[in-house]
N, C-alpha and C positions, 0 to 999 in steps of 0.2 A: 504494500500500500504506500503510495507517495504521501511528500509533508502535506499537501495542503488536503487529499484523502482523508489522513489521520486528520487535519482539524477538525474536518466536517464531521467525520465520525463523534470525535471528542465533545460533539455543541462547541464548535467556533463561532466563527464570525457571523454568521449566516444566521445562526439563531436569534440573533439580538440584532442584526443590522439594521432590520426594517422597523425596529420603533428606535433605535437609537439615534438615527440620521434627521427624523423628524423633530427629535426632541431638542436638536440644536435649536440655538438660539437666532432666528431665520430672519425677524426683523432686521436683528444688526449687520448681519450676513448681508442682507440685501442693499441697506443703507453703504454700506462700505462699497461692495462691488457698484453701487451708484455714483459715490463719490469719488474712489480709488479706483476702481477695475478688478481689485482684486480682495478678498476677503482671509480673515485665518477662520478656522475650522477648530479649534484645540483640541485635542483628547479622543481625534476619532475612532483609531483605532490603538487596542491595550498593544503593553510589550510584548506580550507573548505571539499577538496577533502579526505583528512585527518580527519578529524572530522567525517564526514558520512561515511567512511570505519571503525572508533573507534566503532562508536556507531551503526553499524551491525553485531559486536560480539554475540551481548545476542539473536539476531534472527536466531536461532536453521536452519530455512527453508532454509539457504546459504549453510548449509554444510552438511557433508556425516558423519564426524567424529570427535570428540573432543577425544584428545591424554592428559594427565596428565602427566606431562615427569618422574615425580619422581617416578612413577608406574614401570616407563619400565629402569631407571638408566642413561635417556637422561639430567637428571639435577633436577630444580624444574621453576614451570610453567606450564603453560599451551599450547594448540592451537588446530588450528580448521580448517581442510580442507575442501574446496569449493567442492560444489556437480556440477555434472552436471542436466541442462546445467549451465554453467558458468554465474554468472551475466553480464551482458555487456559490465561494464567497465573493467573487467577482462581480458575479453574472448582480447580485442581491447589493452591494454594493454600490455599482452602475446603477440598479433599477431603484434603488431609495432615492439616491445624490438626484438623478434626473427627476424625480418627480418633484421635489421641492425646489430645484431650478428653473425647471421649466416655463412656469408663471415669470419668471424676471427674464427670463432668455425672450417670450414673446410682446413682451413689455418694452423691451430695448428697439427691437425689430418694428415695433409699432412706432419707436419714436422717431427710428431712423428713419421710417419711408420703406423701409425693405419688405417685401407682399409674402412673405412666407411665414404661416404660424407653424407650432410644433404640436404634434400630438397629447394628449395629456399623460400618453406611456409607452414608455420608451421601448417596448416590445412595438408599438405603433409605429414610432420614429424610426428602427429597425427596419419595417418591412417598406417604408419609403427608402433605405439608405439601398436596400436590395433589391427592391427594383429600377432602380436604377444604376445597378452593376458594383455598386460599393457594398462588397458582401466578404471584405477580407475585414477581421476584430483587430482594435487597434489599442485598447487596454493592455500594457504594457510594463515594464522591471527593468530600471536603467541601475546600472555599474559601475562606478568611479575608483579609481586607484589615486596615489598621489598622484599629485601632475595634470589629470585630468578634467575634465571643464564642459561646458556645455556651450557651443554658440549659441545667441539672439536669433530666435526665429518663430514661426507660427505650425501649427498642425493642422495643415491642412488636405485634405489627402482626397477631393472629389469635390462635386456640387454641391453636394447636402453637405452642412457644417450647423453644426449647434454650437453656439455662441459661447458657451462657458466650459471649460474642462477643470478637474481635477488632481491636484500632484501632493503626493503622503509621503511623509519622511520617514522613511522604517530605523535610520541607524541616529544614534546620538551625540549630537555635537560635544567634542572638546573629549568623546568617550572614545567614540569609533571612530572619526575624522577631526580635521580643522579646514576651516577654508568652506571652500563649496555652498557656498551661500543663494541664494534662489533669487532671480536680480530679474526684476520687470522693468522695460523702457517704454514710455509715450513718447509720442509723436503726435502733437497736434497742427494743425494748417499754421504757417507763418510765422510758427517757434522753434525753437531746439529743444532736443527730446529730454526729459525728464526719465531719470533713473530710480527704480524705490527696488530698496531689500527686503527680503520677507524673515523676521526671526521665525524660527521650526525647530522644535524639539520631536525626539519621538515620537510617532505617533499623529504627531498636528497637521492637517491639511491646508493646503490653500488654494480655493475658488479663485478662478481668474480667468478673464476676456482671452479667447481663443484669436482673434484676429482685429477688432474696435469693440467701441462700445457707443453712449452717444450721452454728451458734453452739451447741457443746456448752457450756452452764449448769448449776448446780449440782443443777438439778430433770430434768435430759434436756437434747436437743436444742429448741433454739427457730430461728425462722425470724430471720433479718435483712434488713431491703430498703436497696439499693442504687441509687446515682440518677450518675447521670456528665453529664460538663459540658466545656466548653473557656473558663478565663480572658480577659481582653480581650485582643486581641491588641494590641500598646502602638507596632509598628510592622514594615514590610513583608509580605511573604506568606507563609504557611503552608496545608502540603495535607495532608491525612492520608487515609489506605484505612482504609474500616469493613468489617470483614468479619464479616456475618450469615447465621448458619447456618439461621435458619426463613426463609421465602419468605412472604409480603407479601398480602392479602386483594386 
């Protein structure tokens, strides 16, 4: 039986996910990713949780594809996207995060002008990302060693794109790494970008705009684009869970 087998077995993640994701604190969540683009999550998922998502990297049978980012000029590092089907605490994971998202993801998109709403579940949002040939899972386990780093960029991976994605720090600062800091840049119309760091302890998530989001100014709403990144890491290992809501061409 693989690690994340044994959780499910054990009552992991999955048991508790779907009233624990709701039970955050959504107002403030929302207000931040309004003001910010990006929100913290604290405490989403325990260490243990963390530990058994670590130590499911080396089992090959999770995933569809291991990416070496210094191959393709995404930085240096590694990661590993989940095959389907999803393992299960994934799959419950994705489908709690999205549902409480989703009301602000359609919210945003109304304000922008953009004519696409999103289902109210994400098994729904699924079978539009599939028929229209975006049917590869893009929920994912990135890998850092010293030295390693993440460039500025977006996930974007087809037409269909949900607005908001998800990144959980499994390993603990200053314990397991130093360095490696989670760095969001804006770019609004006719300024220079603005950089913000995200503190993450084990465990803590952070909500953040997949590509803009939309910045009431003094003439209306305007768009903003958003670009995310991980600093060098300066020493030891660092894992983090990306978790993306569109499916992959």
């Amino acid at each position: 039986m693989n690690v994340l087998a044994r959780m499910a077995a054990r009552g992991g993640m999955d048991d508790a996910i779907a009233a624990r994701v709701p039970a955050m604190d959504w107002d403030r969540i929302a207000a931040e990713l309004d003001s910010q683009g990006h929100a913290l999550i604290p405490g989403l998922l325990a260490m243990e949780e963390c530990r058994m998502l670590v130590d499911s990297y080396d089992d090959d049978s999770h995933f569809r594809s291991r990416v070496v980012m210094a191959r393709h000029g995404f930085g240096s590092g590694e990661y590993k996207y989940f095959a389907y089907p999803l393992p299960d605490q994934i799959t419950e994971l994705r489908t709690a995060l999205y549902s409480c998202l989703v009301p602000i993801g359609n919210r945003w998109n109304a304000a922008m002008g953009i004519d696409v709403a999103y289902p109210d579940t994400h098994a729904g949002f699924i079978e539009r990302c599939h028929a229209s040939g975006q049917r590869r899972p893009t929920p994912l386990l990135l890998q850092y060693g010293a030295g390693d780093y993440n460039c500025l960029h977006q996930d974007l991976y087809g037409e269909h794109v949900f607005p908001l994605q998800v990144a959980i720090l499994l390993s603990e600062p200053q314990r397991d790494f130093s360095g490696g800091e989670f760095v969001l840049t804006e770019q609004r119309p006719r300024m220079q970008s603005r950089a913000d760091v995200v503190p993450l302890r084990q465990g803590d998530a952070v909500v953040f705009a997949v590509q803009q989001r939309p910045v009431q100014g003094t003439r209306g709403v305007y768009r903003v684009n958003l670009r995310h990144g991980v600093s060098r890491v300066r020493s030891g290992h660092r894992h983090t869970l990306g978790v993306i809501f569109h499916d992959a061409l």
